[in-house]
C-alpha positions in Angstrom: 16.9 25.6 -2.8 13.5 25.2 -1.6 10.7 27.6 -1.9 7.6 26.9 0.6 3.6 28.4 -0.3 2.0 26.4 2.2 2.0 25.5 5.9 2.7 22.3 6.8 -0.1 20.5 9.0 -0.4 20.2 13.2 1.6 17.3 14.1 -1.6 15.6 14.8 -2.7 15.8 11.8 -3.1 12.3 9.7 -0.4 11.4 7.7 -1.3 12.6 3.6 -0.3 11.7 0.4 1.5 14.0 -2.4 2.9 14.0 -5.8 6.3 15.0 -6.9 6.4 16.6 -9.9 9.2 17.1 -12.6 8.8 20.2 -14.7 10.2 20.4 -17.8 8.9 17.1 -20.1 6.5 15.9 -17.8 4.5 19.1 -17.2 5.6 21.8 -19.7 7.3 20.9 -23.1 10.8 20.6 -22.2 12.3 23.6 -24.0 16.1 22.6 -23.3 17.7 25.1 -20.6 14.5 27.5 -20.5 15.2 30.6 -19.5 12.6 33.3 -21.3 8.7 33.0 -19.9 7.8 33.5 -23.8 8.9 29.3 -24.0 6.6 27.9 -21.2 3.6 26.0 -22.7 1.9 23.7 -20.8 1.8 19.8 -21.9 -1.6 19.0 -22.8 -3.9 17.5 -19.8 -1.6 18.9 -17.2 -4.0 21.3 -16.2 -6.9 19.1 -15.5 -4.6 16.7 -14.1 -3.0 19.0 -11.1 -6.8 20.1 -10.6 -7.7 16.4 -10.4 -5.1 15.4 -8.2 -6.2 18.7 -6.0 -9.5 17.5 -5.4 -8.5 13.9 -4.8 -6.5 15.1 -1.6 -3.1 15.5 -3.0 -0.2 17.8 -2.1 1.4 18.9 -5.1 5.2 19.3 -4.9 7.5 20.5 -8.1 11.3 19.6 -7.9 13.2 20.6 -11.0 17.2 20.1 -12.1 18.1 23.5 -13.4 21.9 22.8 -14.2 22.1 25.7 -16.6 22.2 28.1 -13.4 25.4 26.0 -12.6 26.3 26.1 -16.4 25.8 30.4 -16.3 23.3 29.6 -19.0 20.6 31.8 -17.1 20.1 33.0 -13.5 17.8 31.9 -10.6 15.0 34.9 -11.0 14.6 33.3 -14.8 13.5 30.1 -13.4 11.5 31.5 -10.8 10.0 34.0 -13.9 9.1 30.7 -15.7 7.7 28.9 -13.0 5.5 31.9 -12.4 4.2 31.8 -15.7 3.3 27.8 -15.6 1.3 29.0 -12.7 -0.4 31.7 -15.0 -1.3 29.4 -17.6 -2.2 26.0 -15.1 -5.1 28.4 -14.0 -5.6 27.1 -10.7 -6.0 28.6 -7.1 -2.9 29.4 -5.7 -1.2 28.2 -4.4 -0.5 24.8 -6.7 2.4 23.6 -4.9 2.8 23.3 -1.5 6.7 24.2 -2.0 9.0 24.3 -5.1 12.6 22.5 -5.0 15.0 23.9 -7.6 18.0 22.5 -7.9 20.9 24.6 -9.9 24.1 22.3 -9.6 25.3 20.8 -12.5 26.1 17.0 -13.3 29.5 17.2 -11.7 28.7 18.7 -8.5 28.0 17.9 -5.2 24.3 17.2 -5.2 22.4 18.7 -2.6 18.9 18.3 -3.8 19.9 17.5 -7.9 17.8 14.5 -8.7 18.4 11.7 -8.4 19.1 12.2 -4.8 15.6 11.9 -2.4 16.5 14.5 -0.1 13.4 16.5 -1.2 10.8 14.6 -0.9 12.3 13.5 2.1 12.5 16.2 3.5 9.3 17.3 2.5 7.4 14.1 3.9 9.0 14.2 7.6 7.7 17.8 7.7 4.1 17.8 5.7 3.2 14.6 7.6 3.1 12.4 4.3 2.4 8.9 4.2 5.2 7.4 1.6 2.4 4.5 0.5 0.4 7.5 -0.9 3.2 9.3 -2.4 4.7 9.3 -5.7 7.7 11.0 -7.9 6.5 11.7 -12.1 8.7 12.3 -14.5 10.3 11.8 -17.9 13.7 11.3 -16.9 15.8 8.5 -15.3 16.7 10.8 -12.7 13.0 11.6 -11.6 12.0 8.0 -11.0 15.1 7.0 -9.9 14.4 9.7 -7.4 11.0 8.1 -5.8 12.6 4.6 -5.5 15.4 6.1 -3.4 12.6 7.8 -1.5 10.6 4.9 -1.1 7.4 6.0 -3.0 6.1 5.2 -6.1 8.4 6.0 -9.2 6.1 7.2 -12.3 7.6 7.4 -15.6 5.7 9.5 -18.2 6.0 9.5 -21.9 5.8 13.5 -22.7 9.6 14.1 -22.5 12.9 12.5 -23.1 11.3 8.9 -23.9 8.5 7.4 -25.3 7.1 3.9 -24.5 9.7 2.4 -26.3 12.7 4.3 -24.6 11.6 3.8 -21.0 11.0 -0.1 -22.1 14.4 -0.2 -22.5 15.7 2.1 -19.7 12.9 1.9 -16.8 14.1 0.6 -13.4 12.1 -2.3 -12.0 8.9 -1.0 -9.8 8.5 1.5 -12.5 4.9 2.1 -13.8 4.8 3.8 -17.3 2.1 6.1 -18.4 1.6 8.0 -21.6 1.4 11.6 -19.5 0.8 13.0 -16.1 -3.1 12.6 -16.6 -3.1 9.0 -17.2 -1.6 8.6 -14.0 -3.7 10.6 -12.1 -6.8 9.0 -13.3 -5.5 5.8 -11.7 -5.3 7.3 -7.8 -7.8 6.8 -5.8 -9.1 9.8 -3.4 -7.3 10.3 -0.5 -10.3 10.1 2.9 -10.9 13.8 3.8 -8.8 13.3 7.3 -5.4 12.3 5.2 -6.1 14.8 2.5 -4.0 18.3 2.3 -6.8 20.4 3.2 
């Protein structure tokens, strides 16, 4: 299901660039089906990071596997309760992401928008105008990057969650570029020229 905070452009507006962004392991510690606001703590640098990417011109997206809806490990509002209080502690203007994509099926299911299929942010770049050179999926799964290459944007592997350097040598897809966290990555991307940026 996907939650929308932000208009997309005119449809003559130029085409922009975005991230896609995992939650749990890439930008708060992944707490292992978190359901209680009390858990959420924010991996260090993410802050700075969404605020960099901001400035820089980027839409921010968050998609996020939450099988333990599926599992009747916790409900939908308890997400949505946690997700409000990553916003709280991120600190920045809201709001941070443009929409949210939570998907509560489990493994077994049909997926609808369960990574690793790119319906999101396929979805979300045919209707926020969003140019799929300047786009990119981050995460700390398999899933997430296997996400972006099925999209056809840039697959971003970070080192805050399930693996480590070591682990996503082993695992990693080709055309996947390994960082150590989410503000690595971002210090790489260039600024997006006002026209293509989100504002």
């Amino acid at each position: 299901m996907i939650f929308e905070h932000l208009p997309p452009p005119a449809p003559s507006a130029t085409r922009g660039g975005a991230l896609f962004l995992d939650r749990d392991g890439t930008l708060i510690y992944d707490r292992h089906y978190l359901a209680d606001p009390a858990g959420v703590e924010l991996l260090p640098g993410v802050a700075g990071a969404l605020r960099e990417a901001l400035a820089k011109g980027y839409r921010l997206f968050l998609h996020t596997n939450q099988s333990g809806i599926a599992r009747g490990l916790f409900q939908l509002d308890d997400v949505l309760r946690c997700n409000v209080r990553m916003d709280e502690l991120l600190a920045l203007p809201r709001p941070i992401f443009a929409a949210i994509c939570i998907a509560p099926e489990g493994p077994g299911d049909p997926a609808i928008y369960r990574k690793p299929t790119p319906r999101f942010p396929l979805e979300m770049m045919t209707r926020y105008r969003l140019d799929p050179a300047h786009c990119w999926m981050v995460g700390d799964r398999e899933s997430d990057v296997e996400t972006g290459l099925a999209a056809g944007i840039g697959a971003i592997a970070v080192c805050t969650g399930k693996h480590d350097a070591a682990g996503w040598a082993k695992v990693a897809p080709a055309g996947v570029r390994i960082f150590p966290g989410l503000a690595d990555f971002v210090a790489t991307l260039e600024p997006l020229p006002p026209a293509a940026s989100h504002a």
